[in-house]
N, CA and C atoms as a LAMMPS dump frame, in Angstrom:
ITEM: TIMESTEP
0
ITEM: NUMBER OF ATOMS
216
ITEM: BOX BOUNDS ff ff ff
-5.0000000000000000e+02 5.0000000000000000e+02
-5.0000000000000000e+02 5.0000000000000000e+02
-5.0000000000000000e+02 5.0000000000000000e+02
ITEM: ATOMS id mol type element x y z
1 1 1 N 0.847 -1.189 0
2 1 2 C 0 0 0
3 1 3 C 0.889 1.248 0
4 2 1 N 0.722 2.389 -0.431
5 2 2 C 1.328 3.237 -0.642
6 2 3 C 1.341 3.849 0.301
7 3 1 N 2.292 5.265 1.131
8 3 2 C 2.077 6.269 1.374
9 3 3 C 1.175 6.8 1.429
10 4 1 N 0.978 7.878 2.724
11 4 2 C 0.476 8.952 2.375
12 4 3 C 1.02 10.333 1.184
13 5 1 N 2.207 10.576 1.148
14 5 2 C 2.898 11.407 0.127
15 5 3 C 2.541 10.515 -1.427
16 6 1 N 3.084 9.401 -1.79
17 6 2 C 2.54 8.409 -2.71
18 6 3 C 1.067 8.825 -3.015
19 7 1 N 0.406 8.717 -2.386
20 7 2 C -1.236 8.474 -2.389
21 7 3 C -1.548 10.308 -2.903
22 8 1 N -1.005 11.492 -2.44
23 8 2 C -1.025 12.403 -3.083
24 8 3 C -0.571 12.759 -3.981
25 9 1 N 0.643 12.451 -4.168
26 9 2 C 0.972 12.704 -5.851
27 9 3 C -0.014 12.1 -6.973
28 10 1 N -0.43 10.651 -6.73
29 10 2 C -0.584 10.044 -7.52
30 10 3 C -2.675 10.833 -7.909
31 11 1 N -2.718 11.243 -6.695
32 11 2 C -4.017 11.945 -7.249
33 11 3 C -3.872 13.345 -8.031
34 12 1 N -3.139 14.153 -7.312
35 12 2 C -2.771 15.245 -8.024
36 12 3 C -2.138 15.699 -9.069
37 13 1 N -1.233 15.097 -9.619
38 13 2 C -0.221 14.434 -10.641
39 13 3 C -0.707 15.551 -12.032
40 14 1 N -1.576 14.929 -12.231
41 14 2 C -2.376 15.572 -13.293
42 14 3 C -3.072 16.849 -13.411
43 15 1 N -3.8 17.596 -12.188
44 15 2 C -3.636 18.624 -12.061
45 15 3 C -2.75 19.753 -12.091
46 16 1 N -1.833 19.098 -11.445
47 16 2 C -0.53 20.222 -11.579
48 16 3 C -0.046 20.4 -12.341
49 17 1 N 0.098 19.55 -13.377
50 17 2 C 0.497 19.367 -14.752
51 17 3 C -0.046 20.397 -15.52
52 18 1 N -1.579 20.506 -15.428
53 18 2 C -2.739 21.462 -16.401
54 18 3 C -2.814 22.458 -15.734
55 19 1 N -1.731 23.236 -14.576
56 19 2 C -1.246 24.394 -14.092
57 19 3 C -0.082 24.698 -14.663
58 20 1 N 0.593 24.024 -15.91
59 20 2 C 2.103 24.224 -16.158
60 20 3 C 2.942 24.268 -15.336
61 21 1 N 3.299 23.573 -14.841
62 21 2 C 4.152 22.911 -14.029
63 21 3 C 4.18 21.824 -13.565
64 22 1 N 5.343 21.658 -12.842
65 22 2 C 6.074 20.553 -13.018
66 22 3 C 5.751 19.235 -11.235
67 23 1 N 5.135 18.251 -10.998
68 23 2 C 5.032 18.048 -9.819
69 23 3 C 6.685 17.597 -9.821
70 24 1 N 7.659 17.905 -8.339
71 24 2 C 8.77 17.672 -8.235
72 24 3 C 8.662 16.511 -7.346
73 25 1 N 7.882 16.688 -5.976
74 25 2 C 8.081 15.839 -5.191
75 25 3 C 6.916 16.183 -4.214
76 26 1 N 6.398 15.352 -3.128
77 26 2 C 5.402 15.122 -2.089
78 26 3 C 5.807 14.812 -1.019
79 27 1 N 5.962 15.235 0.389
80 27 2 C 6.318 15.169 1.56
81 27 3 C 5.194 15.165 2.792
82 28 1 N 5.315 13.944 3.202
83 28 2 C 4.282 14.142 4.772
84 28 3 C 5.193 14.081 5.745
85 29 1 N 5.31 15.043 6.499
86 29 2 C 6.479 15.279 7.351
87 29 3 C 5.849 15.682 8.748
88 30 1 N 6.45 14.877 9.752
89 30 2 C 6.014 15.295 11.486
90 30 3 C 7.001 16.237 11.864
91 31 1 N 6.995 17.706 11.78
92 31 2 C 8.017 18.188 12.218
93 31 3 C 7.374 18.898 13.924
94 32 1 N 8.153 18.7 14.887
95 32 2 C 7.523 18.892 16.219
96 32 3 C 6.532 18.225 16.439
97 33 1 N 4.948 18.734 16.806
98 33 2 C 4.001 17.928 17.189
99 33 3 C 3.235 18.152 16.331
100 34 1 N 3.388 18.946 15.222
101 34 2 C 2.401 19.185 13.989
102 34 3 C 3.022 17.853 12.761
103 35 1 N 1.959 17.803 12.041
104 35 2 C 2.39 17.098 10.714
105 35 3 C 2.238 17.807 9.769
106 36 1 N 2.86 18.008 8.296
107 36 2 C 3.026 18.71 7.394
108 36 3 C 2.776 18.028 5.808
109 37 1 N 1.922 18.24 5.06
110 37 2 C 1.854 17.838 3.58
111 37 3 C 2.592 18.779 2.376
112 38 1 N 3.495 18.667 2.706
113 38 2 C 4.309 19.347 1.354
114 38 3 C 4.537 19.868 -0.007
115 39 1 N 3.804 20.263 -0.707
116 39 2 C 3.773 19.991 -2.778
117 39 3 C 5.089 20.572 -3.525
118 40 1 N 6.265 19.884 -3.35
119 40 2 C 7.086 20.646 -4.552
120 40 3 C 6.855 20.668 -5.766
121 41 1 N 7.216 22.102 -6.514
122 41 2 C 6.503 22.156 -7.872
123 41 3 C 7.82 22.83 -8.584
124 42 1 N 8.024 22.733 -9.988
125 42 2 C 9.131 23.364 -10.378
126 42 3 C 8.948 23.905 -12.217
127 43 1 N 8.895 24.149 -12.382
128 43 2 C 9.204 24.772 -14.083
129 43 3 C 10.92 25.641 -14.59
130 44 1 N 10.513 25.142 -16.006
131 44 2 C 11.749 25.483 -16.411
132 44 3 C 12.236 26.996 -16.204
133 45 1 N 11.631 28.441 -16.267
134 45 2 C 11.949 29.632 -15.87
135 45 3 C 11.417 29.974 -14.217
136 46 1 N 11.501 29.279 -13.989
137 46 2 C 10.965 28.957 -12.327
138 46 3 C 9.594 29.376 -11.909
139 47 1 N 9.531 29.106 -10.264
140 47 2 C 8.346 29.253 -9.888
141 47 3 C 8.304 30.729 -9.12
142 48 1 N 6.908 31.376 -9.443
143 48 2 C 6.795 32.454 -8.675
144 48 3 C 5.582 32.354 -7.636
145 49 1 N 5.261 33.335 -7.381
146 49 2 C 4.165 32.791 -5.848
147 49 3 C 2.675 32.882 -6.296
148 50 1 N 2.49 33.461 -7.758
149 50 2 C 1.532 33.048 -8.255
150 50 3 C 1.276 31.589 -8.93
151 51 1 N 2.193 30.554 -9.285
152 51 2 C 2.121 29.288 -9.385
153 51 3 C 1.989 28.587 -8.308
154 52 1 N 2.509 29.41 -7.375
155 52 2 C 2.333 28.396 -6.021
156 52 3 C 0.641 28.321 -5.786
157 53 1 N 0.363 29.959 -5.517
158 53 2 C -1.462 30.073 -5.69
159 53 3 C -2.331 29.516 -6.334
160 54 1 N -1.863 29.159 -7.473
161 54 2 C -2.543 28.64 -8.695
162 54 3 C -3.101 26.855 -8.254
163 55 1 N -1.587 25.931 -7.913
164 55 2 C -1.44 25.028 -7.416
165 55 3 C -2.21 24.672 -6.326
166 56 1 N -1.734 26.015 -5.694
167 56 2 C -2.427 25.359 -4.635
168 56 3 C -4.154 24.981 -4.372
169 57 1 N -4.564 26.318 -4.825
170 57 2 C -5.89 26.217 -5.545
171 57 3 C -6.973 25.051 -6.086
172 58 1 N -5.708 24.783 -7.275
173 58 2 C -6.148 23.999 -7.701
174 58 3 C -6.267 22.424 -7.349
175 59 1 N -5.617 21.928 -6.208
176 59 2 C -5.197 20.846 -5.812
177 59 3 C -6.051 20.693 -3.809
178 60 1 N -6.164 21.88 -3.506
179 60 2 C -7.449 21.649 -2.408
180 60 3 C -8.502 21.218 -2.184
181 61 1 N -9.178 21.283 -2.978
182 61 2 C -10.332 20.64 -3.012
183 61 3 C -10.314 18.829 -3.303
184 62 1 N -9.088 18.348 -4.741
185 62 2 C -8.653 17.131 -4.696
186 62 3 C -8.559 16.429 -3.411
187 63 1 N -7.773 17.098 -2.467
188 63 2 C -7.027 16.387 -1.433
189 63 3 C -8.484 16.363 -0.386
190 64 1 N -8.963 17.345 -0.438
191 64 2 C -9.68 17.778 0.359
192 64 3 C -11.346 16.103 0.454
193 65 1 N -11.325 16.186 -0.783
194 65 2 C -12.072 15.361 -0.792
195 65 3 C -11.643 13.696 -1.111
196 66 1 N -10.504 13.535 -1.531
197 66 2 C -10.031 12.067 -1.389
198 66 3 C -10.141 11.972 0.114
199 67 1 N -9.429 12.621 0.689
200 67 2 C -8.528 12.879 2.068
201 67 3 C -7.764 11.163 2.161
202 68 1 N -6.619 11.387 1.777
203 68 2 C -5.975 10.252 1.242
204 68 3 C -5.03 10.391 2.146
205 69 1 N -5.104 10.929 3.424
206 69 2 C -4.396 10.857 4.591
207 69 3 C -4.403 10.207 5.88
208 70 1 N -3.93 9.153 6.48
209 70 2 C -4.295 8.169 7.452
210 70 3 C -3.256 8.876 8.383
211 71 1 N -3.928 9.386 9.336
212 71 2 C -2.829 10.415 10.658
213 71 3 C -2.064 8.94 11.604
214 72 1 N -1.512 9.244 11.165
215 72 2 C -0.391 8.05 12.008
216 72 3 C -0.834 8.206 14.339
């Protein structure tokens, strides 16, 4: 069975894509007592903070409603 990071890319994958850009990588990370879901994204003249917006946008509601996250 996959990941939780696994289990998000593999839904989002395609969205981010039809934002022009690039998915880089997916991170579920416990840092302190919080946990963290990560989206690296990358393009060839880079990213600005309106791709990040865009992304992010566009990929909330995905997650939001798989919720493809099992809290350890």
């Amino acid at each position: 069975m996959a990941n939780a990071a696994e289990r998000v890319a593999a839904l989002i994958e395609e969205t981010v894509k039809s934002q022009g850009v690039e998915l880089w990588d997916v991170k579920f990370l416990k840092e302190g007592a919080n946990w963290y879901l990560r989206v690296f994204i990358d393009k060839t003249e880079g990213i600005n903070i309106d791709d990040c917006t865009n992304v992010s946008h566009a990929i909330d509601p995905i997650i939001d409603e798989a919720d493809p996250i099992d809290m350890p």
